[in-house]
C-alpha positions in Angstrom: 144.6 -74.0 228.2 146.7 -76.1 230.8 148.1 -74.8 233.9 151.8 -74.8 234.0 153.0 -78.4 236.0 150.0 -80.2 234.1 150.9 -83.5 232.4 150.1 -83.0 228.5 147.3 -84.9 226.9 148.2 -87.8 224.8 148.6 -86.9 220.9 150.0 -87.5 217.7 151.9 -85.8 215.3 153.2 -86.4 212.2 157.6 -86.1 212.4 159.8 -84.5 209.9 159.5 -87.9 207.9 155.7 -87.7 207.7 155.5 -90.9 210.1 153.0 -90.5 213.0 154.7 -90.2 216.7 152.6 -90.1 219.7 153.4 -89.2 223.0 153.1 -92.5 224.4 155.4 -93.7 222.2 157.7 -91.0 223.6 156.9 -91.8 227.4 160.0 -91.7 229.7 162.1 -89.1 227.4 162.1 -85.9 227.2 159.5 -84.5 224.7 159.9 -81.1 223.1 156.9 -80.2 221.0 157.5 -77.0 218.5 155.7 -76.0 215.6 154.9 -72.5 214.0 151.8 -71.9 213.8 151.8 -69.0 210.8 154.4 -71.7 208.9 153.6 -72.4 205.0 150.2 -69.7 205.1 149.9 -66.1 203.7 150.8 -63.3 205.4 
């Protein structure tokens, strides 16, 4: 779990397009990271 203030670790994520992204590439903007977790699985 990170404390709140704490730089995120570097990742990578596949966008909308299916083209990976990583946060590096990212560096210097502003990031916003969402996802839902229950998306696309039963119940």
């Amino acid at each position: 779990m990170l404390e709140v203030g704490t730089q995120a670790p570097g990742f990578s994520a596949p966008d909308q397009d299916g083209e990976e992204v990583s946060l590096q590439s990212l560096r210097g903007n502003w990031v916003i990271f969402w996802w839902y977790p229950k998306a696309s699985t039963p119940g």
